[in-house]
C-alpha positions as a Markdown table, in Angstrom:
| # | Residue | x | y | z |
|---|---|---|---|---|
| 1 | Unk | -50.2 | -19.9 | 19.4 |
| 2 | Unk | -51.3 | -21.6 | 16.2 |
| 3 | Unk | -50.0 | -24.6 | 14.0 |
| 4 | Unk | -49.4 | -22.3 | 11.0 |
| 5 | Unk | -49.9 | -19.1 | 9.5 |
| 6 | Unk | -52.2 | -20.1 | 7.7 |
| 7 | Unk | -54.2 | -20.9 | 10.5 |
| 8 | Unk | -53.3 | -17.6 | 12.3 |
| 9 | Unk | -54.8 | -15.9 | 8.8 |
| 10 | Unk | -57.7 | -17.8 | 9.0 |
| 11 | Unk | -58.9 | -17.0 | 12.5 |
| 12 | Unk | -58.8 | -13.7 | 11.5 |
| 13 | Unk | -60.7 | -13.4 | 8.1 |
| 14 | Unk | -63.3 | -15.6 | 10.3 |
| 15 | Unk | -63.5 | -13.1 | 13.0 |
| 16 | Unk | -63.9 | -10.4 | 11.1 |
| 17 | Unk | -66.5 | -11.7 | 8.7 |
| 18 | Unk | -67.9 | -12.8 | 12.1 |
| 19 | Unk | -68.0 | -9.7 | 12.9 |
| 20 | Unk | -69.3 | -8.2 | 9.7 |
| 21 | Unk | -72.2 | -10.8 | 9.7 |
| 22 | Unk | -73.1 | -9.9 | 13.2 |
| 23 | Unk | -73.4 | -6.3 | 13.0 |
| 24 | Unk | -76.4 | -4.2 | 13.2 |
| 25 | Unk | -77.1 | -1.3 | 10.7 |
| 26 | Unk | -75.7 | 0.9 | 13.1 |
| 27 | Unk | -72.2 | -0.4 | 13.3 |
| 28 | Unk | -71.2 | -1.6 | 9.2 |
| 29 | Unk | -73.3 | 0.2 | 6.7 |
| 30 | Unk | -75.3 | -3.0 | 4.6 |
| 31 | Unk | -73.5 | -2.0 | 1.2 |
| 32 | Unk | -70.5 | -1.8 | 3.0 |
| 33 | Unk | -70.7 | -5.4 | 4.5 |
| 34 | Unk | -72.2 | -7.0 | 1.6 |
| 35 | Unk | -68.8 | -5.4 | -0.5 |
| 36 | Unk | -66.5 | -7.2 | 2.2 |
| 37 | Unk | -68.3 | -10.9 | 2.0 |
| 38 | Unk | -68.3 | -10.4 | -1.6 |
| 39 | Unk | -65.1 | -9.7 | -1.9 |
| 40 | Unk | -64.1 | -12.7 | 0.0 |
| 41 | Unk | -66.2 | -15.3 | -2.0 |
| 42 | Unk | -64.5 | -13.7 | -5.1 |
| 43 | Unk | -61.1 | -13.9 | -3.5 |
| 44 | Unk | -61.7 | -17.8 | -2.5 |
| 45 | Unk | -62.9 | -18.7 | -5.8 |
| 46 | Unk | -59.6 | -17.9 | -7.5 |
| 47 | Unk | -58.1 | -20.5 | -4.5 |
| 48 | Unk | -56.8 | -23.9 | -6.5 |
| 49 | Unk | -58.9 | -27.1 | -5.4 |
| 50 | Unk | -56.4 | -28.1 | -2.9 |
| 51 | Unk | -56.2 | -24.6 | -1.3 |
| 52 | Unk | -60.0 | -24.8 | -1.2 |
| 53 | Unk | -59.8 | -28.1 | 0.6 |
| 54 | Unk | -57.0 | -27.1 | 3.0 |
| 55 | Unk | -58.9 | -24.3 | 4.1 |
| 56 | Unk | -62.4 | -26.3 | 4.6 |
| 57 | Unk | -60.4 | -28.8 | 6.6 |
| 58 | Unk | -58.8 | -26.2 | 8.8 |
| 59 | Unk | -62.5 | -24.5 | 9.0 |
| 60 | Unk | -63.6 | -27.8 | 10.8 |
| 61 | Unk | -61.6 | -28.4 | 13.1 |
| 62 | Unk | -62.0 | -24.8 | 13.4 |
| 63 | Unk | -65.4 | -25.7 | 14.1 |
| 64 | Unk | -64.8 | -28.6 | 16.2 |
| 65 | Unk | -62.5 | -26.5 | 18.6 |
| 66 | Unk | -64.9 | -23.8 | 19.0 |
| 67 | Unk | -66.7 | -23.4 | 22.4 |
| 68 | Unk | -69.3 | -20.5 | 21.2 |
| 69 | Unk | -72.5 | -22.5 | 19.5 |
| 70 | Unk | -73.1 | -19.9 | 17.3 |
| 71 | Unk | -70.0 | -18.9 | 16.4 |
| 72 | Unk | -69.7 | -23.0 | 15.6 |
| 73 | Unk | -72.4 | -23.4 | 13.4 |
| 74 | Unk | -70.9 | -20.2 | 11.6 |
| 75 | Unk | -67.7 | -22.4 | 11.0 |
| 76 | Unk | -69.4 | -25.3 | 9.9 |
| 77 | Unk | -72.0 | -23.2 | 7.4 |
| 78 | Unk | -68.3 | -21.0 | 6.1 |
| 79 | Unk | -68.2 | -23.3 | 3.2 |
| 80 | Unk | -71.2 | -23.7 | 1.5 |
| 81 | Unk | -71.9 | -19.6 | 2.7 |
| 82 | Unk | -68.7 | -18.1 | 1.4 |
| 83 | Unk | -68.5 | -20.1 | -1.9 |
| 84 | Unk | -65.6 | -22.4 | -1.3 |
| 85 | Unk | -67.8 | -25.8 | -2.3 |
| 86 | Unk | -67.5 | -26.4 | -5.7 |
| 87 | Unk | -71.2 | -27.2 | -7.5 |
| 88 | Unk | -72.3 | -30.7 | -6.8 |
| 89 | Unk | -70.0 | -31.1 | -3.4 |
C-alpha cells in the first residue's frame, strides 16, 4: 500500500526507467530507450518548483527505504540524472 498516488505513480516511472536503464541491446532498442528517458526529463521540466521538490523528497526516502544497493544509488542519482535539479542546486 502507499501513502499517496503520487507515490504509487512514482514507484512506477522509477521501475520502469529502472528497467529501461538496465536493459541490454537485446531487450530495448538504444534509440528507443534514449526517447523514453528523454521524454521524461522533458516531461519533469515543465513540473512547477514545488512539484519538483515534492517529487525529490519522495525520491529519498524512496531511496532511504530501498533494500537493493543499486537500485538505491539509482534513487539518490534520479535527480541530478533525470533533470529535476535546477542549475546551481
Amino acid at each position: 500500500m502507499y501513502s499517496s498516488l503520487t507515490h504509487a505513480l512514482a514507484e512506477a516511472l522509477v521501475d520502469v526507467l529502472w528497467f529501461v536503464e538496465g536493459s541490454e541491446d537485446e531487450q530495448v532498442d538504444t534509440d528507443d530507450a534514449v526517447k523514453v528517458m528523454e521524454g521524461v526529463t522533458h516531461l519533469f521540466s515543465k513540473l512547477s518548483s514545488e512539484q519538483r521538490n515534492e517529487l525529490i523528497e519522495l525520491l529519498g526516502t524512496m531511496a532511504d527505504a530501498e533494500s537493493n544497493p543499486a537500485r538505491r544509488e539509482f534513487l539518490k542519482g534520479f535527480p541530478e540524472g533525470f533533470g529535476l535539479l535546477e542549475d546551481g542546486v
